[in-house]
N, C-alpha and C positions, 0 to 999 in steps of 0.2 A: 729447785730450779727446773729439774724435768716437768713435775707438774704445771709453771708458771707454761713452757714448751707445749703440751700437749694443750692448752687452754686456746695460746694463738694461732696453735693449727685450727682448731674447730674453729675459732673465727675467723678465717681465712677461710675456710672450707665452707660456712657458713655464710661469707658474703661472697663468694663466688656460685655457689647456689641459685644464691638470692639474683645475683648479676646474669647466670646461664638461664635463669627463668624470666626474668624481665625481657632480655633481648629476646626469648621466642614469643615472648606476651605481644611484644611491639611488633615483629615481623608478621604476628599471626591480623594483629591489627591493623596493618601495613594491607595487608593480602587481603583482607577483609574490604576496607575502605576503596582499594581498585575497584574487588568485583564490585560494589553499590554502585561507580561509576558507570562502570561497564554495562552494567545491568538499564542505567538510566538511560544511556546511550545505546544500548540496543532498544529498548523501548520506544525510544524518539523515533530512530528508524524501522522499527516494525510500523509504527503508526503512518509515516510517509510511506512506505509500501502499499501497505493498505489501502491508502487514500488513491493514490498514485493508479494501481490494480483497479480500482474502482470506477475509475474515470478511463482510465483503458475500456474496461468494457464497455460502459455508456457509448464514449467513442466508437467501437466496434459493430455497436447495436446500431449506430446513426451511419454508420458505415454501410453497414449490409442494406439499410432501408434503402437509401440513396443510389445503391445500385441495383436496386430492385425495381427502382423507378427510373431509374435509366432503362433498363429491358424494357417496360414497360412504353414507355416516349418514342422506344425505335419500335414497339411493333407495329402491323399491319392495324390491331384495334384501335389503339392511341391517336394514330392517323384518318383513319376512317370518322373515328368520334371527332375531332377537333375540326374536321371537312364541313362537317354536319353541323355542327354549332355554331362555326365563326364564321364561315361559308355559306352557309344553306343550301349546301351539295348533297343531291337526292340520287338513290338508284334509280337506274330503268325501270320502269312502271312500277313508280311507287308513288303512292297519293300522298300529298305533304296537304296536313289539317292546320290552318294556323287559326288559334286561337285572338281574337282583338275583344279589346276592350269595348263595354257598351258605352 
């Protein structure tokens, strides 16, 4: 009978083994499975950053142009050129050559 005793301990011992190794099998699985998520979901958002940053700048570039040309519209040259073109406003003793067709 001790013998029969010492048999159902080891199997006991044995399937609780078998039980303490499964449940860290599944939690390591468990842990596992989040990060792939996580990992795909940072991914997603790294990639709208990206894009996002990217078109920031473009923006920025179109930015800075447009204020450049602003400076430009208010200065003294901007004004002077556009007198003279749309105008045909000439300085003091300056010969204006116009070209006509034959």
């Amino acid at each position: 009978m001790a013998n029969n005793t010492k048999k159902n301990i080891k199997k006991k011992r044995g399937l609780s083994v078998v039980l303490y190794f499964a449940f860290w099998m599944m939690l390591a699985a468990g842990f596992a499975g989040v990060t792939v998520i996580q990992a795909g979901r940072y991914n997603t958002a790294r990639q709208e950053f990206d894009r996002v940053n990217e078109e920031l700048l473009i923006e920025q570039e179109s930015y800075e142009e447009l204020q450049n040309q602003m400076v430009y519209y208010e200065s003294d040259a901007y004004i002077e050129q556009m007198a003279r073109e749309q105008l045909g406003y000439v300085k003091p003793n300056e010969i204006v050559i116009v070209n006509t067709p034959e």
